[in-house]
N, C-alpha and C positions, 0 to 999 in steps of 0.2 A: 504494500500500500504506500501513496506519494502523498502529500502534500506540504502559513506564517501563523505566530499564535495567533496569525492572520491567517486568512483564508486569503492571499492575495492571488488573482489567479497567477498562472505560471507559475508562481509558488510562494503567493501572501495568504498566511494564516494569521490575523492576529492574535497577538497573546501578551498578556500582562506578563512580567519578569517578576522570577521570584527564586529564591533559593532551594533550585533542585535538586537533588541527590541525584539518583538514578542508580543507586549502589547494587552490585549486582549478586547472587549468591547461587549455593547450589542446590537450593532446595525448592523442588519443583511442583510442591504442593497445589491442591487446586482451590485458590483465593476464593473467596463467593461473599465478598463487601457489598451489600445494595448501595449503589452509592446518592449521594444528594445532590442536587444539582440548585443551582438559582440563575435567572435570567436578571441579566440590570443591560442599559445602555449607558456608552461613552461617547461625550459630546466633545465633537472636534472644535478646536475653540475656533472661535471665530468666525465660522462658515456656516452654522444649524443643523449642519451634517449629525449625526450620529450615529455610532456604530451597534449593534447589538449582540454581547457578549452572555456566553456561559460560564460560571464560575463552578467547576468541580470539586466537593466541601469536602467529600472524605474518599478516599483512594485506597488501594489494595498496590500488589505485585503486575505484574503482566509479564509473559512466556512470549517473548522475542526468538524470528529466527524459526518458527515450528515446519515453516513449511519444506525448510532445510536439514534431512537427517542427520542426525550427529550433533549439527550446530544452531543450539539453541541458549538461551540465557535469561532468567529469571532478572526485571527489572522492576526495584520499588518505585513506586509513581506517589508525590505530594502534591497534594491541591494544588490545583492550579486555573486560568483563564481564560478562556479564548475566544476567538471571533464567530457566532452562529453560522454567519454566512460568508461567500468566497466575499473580499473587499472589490468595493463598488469601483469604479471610473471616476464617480463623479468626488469622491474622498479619493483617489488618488491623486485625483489632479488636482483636487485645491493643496492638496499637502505640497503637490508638487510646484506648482504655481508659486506658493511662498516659500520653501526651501531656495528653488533657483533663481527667485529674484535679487538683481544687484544690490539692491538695497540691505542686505547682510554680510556684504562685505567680503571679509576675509573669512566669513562664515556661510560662504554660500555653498548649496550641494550642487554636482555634478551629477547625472545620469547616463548610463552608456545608451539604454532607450527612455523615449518620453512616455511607452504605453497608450496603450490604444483603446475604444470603444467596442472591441469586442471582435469577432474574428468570423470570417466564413468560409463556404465553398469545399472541397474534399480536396483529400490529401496530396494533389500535383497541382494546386494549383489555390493553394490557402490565400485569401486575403485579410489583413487588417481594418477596419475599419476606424474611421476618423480617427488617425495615426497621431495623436501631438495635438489635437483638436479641444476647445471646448465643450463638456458634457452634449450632446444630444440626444439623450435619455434619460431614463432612470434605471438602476437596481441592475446592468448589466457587467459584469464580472472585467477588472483589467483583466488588457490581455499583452503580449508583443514584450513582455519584460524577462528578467532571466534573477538566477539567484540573487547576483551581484546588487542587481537594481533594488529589488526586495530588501535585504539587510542595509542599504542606505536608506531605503526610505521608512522601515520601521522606526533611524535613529531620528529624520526628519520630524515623524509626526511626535515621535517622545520631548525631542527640542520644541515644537511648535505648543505643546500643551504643558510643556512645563514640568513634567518629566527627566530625568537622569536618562542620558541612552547609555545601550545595555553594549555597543561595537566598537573600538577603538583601536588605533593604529601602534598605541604604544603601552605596557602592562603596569604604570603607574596610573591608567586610566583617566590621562589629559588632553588627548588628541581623540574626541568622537570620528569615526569613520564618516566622510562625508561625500565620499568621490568612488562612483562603483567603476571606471573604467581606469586601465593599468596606464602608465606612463608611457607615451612611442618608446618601443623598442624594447620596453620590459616585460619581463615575461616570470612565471610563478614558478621557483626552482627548476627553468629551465626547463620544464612542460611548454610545448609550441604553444599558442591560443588561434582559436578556439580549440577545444579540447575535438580532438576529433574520434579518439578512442576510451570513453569516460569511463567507461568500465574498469578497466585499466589501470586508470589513474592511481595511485595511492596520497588522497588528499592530506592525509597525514603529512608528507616530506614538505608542504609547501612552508614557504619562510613565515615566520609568525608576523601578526598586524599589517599584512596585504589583504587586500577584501575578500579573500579565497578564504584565508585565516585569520581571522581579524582577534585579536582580545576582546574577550565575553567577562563584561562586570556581571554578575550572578546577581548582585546583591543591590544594582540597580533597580527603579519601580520602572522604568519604562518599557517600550513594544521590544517583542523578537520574533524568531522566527520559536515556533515550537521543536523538542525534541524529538528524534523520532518516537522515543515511547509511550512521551506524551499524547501524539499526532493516534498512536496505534489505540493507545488507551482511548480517544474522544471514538474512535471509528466503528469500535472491536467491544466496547464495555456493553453489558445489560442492565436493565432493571434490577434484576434478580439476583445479579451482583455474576452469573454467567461470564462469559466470553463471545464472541461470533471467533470464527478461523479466520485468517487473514488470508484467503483463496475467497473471502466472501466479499460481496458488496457492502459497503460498511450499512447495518441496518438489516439487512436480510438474514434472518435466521436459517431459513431454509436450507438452504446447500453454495458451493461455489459456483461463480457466476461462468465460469468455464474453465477446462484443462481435466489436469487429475481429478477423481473422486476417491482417492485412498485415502484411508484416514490418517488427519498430521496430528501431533502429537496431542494437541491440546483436546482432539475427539476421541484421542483414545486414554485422557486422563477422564473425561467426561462421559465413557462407555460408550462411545459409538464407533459403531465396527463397520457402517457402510455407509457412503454420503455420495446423496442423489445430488444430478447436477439443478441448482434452483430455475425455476419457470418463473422468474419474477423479480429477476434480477434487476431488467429495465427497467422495473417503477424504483429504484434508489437511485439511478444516473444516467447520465445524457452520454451519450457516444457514437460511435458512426452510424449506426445500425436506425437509432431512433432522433438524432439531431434536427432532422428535418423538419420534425413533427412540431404542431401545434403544444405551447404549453396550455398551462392553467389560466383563465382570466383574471385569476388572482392567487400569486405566490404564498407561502409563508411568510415572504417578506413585505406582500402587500401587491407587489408589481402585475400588470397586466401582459403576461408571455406569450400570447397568441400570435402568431407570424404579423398577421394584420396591423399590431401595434405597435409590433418593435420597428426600432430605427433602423436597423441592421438588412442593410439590402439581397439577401440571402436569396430572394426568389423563388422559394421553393426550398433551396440546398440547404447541406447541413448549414449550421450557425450557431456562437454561444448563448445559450441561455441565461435570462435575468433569473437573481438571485432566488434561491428557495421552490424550485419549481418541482423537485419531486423528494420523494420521501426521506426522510432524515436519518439520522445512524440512533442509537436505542436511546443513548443521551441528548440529543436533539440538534444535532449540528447535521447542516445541510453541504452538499458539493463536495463532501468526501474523496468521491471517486468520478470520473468525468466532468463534463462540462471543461471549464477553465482551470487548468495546471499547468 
């Protein structure tokens, strides 16, 4: 599973900063915490924007790695916060809009893209929509941004609200990371850019306080990206204090949404010995298959998704989806999986 403790698309999840552990052990016990949840918004100053956050009050373990034999690792998860839905266009680009204004100086951000209004058309032949543009909708997911961009702009919006940012270039934690694109001619321990073989890569070797690697203040209150087990914990956790496998659509209990149906580890601490492929995958997320299609008149997040009334000139083809348009993970976060990453 992918995704800032933003949901930014390409890869903004918001999320509150908070003093994580993530400490790992060997004890692969099967946790069963119901856990609590609370809904609040955060109001982007300035703009009447706000965002709508889950706050997770009480946390268990999570079984990292299951779908991989042999290599798996039991991680503790502490409360934490995060953004319901993937972050909008219209809060990125005001964050964005005052980050890169001259008018800060020697404290303005840099971006390697502007980010765009959302995305269409199949796979030879993708386009962005209103590329660097002023909002022309509502509730549609950025898109056209990359990690890089994402980790500056969570420290953007924590500067802009008056928040500690959580990324810095140097480990006395004086220099906020502000500039997501590398110097001409520099390059991250000698890794070509763009990464052409990512898999590959071992991000570890990169030089520390480059934006690849930046210093993470922990103990900052401001935005980040989420960890992954945090990310797996919002996707993966039940009611019931359960698990979903992470071969699933986050939300779907039922079965994996395609590939193997052997049981991975966590189905077979939980007694199941055979998993059907789910018929129902589609209603948790947007993907090539179902893109095209009409949303709801009215999302979770309020937005009107029917082809008709989006901005996004799509024609028929696939296209990103506004915010909240299908069913949510057990904890209640939306765009998990498809739509905007």
């Amino acid at each position: 599973m992918n995704k800032f403790l933003f949901i930014l698309s390409a890869v903004c999840i918001l999320f509150f900063s908070c003093n994580f552990s993530g400490d790992n052990s060997n004890d692969y016990a099967y946790y069963k915490v119901a856990p609590r949840t609370e809904d609040s918004q955060f109001s982007v100053s300035g703009s009447g924007l706000k965002i709508d956050m889950i706050s997770v009050l009480n946390t268990d373990a999570i079984v990292l790695g299951e779908d991989v034999e042999s290599v798996t690792k039991n991680v503790q998860v502490v409360p934490f916060s995060m953004s319901k839905f993937e972050v909008s266009y219209n809060v990125w680009r005001f964050v964005y809009s005052w980050a890169t204004s001259d008018l800060r100086g020697n404290k303005k951000y840099t971006f390697e893209n502007a980010g765009a209004e959302g995305q269409y058309g199949d796979l030879s032949s993708s386009k962005l929509f209103n590329e660097g543009g002023e909002p022309q909708d509502e509730g549609i997911p950025v898109c056209g941004i990359n990690w890089r961009d994402a980790v500056v702009w969570c420290n953007a919006l924590s500067e802009l609200c008056g928040l500690a940012p959580v990324y810095f270039t140097d480990s006395d934690f004086k220099n906020p990371l502000r500039n997501s694109i590398y110097a001409e001619g520099e390059s991250p321990s000698n890794i070509p850019l763009p990464y052409g073989n990512a898999k590959a890569t071992d991000m570890t070797s990169l030089a520390k306080g480059n934006v690849d690697n930046p210093y993470v203040n922990k103990n900052a209150d401001g935005f980040r990206l989420p960890y992954l087990y945090e990310w797996e914990y919002a996707a993966r956790k039940c009611e019931d204090g359960s698990f979903i496998s992470g071969r699933n659509a986050p939300g779907d209990k039922t079965g994996p949404c395609n590939g193997s149906t052997k049981p991975t580890l966590m189905d077979e601490i939980m007694g199941i010995e055979f998993v059907a492929q789910s018929k129902v995958a589609k209603n948790y997320g947007w993907n090539m298959s179902n893109s095209m299609q009409d949303g709801p008149n009215k999302t979770a997040a309020g937005w009107d998704d029917r082809n008709s009334a989006c901005k996004i000139p799509a024609n028929g083809g696939m296209r990103i989806h506004k915010q909240g348009g299908k069913l949510p993970s057990k904890l209640g976060f939306y765009d998990l999986a498809g739509n905007a990453y």
